[in-house]
N, C-alpha and C positions, 0 to 999 in steps of 0.2 A: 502602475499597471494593475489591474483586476487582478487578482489572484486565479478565477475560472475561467481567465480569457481563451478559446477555443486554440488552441497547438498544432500547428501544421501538422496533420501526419497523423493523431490524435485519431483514432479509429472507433468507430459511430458502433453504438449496437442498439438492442430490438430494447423496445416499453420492455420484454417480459426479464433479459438481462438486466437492466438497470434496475427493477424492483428488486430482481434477486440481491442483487449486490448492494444491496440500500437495507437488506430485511437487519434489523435490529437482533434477531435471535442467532444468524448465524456468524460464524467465527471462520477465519481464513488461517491457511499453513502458508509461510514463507518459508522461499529453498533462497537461500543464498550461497555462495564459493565461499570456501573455506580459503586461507592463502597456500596452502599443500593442494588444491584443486578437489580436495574433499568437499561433498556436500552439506551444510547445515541446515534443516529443517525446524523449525517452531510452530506451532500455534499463534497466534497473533488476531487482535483485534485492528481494524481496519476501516479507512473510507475511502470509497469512490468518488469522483469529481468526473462527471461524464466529460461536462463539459470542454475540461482540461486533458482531459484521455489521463489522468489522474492516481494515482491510489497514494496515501499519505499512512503511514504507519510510525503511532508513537512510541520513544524506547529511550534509554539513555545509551551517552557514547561509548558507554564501557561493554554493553551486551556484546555477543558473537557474533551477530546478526549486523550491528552498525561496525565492527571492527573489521567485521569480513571486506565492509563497502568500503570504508574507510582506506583499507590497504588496497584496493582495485575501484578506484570513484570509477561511478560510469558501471561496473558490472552489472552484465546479464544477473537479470532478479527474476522470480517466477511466484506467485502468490494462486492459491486455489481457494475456492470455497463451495462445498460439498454438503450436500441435503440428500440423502435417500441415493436416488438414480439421477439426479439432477448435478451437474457443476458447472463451474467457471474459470477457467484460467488465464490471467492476467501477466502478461510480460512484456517485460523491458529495461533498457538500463536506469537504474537506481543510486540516491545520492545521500546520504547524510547534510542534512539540514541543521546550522542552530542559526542560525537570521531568527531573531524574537520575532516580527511578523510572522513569517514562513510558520514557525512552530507554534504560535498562537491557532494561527488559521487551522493546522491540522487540530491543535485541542478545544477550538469549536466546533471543526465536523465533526469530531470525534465523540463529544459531549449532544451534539443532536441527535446521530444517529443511534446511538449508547446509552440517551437518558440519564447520562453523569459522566461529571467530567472524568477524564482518565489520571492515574497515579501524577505527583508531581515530584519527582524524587531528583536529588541534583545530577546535572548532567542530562537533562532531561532532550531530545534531540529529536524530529524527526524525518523519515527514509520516505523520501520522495521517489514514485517510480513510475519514468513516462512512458505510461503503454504503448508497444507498439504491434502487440500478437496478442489473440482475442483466440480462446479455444472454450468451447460448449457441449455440452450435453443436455438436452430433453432442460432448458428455460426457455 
């Protein structure tokens, strides 16, 4: 199966979204659940996959971020990316990934949109999260 093959339910947005979320300069914040029902935020580097309603973010399984999903597979995830007056909020349930395909594929999007490829450190994993809520600002 394609890895971009289109997702039921996978929710469409405008040319000027998709550049934004494609732009190589900016950087996204991940909110994940904590397992106390705390919130955890990071920074994070990130790709979109329109096609798939998509976002694929690399990390290994020991991070906060993958232990959070780890202990609640399937959790509400929420990912922004923020320019000036401009953003993009991307949400939906999220997975930890190690299937070597699956985490290939994120470290070639990752490595196109990035211009290099990302860290390879052991445990390397990553958080699959299939959009299902699209929020915008002035893209």
């Amino acid at each position: 199966m394609p890895l971009s093959k289109q997702r039921a339910g996978a929710p469409q947005v405008s040319p000027s979204v998709e550049a934004f979320l494609n732009d190589p300069e900016h950087v996204g914040v991940l909110t994940t659940v904590r397992p106390d029902g705390t919130l955890h935020t990071a920074p994070v580097r990130f790709t979109w996959d329109g096609t798939a309603g998509l976002v694929r973010v690399m990390t290994v399984a020991s991070s906060r971020k993958a232990r959070n999903l780890l202990a609640d597979p399937g959790g509400r995830v929420a990912i922004c990316q923020v320019q000036g007056f401009a953003w993009v909020t991307l949400e939906g349930p999220g997975t930890v990934v190690r299937e070597p395909g699956r985490v290939a594929e994120g470290v070639k999007r990752y490595a196109k949109r990035y211009w290099s490829a990302p860290p390879n450190p052991p445990g390397r994993v990553v958080i699959e999260i299939e959009v299902d809520r699209v929020l915008t600002l002035n893209t």
